[in-house]
C-alpha positions in Angstrom: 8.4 -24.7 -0.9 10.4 -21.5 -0.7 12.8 -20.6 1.8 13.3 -16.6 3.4 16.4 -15.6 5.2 16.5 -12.5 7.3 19.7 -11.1 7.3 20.0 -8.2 10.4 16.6 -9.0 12.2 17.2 -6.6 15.6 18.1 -9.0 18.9 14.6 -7.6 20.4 12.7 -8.6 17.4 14.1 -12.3 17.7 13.6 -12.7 21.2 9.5 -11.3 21.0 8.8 -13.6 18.3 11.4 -16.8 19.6 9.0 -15.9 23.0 5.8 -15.9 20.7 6.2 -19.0 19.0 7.4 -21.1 22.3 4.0 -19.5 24.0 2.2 -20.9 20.7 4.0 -24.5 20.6 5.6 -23.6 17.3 8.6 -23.4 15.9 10.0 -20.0 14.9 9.8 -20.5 11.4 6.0 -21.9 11.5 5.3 -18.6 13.5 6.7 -16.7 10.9 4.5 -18.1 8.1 1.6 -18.0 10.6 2.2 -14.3 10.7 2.8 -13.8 7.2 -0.5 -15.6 6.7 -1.9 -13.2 8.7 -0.6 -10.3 7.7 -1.5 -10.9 4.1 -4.2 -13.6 3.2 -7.3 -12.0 2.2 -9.9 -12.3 4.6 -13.0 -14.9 3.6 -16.2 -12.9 2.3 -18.6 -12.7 4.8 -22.2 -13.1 3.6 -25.1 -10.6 4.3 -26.8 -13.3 5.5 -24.2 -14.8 8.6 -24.8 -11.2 10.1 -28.4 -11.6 10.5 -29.4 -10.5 13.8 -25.7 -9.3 15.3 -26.2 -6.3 17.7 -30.2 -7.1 18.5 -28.8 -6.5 21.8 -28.2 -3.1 20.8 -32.0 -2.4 19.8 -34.0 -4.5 22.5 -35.3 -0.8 24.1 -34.8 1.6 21.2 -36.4 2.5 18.0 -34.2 3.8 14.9 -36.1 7.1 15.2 -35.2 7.4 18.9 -31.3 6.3 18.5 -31.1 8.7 15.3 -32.6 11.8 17.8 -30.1 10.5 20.0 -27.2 10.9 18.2 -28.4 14.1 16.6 -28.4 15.5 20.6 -25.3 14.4 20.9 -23.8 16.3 18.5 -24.8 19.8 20.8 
């Protein structure tokens, strides 16, 4: 496994993410890599089908023709 110094990491930056990782019951290194995971993992495809129904809420009282004239009238 590789190891990362950081060589002149500004006092305020240390103490936000020294106050991070305590509030997350992880070291400062694991919150690094956490992070870094974030900050650069490609995100897991979603399928077409997982997003099946999301925002029916949305549409319960509304056709498409109505919230297309809608928007168009708010454009005035």
């Amino acid at each position: 496994m590789a190891t990362l110094n950081i060589k002149g990491l500004p006092d305020r930056l240390h103490r936000k993410l020294r106050a991070r990782a305590k509030q997350n019951h992880r070291s400062i290194s694991q919150e690094v890599t956490h992070l870094l995971t974030e900050a650069l993992e490609e995100p897991e495809p979603v399928s077409i089908l997982e997003l099946q129904g999301l925002g029916k809420e949305l549409w319960r009282d509304t056709t498409a023709s109505e919230h297309v004239d809608s928007e168009r009238r708010s454009w005035d």
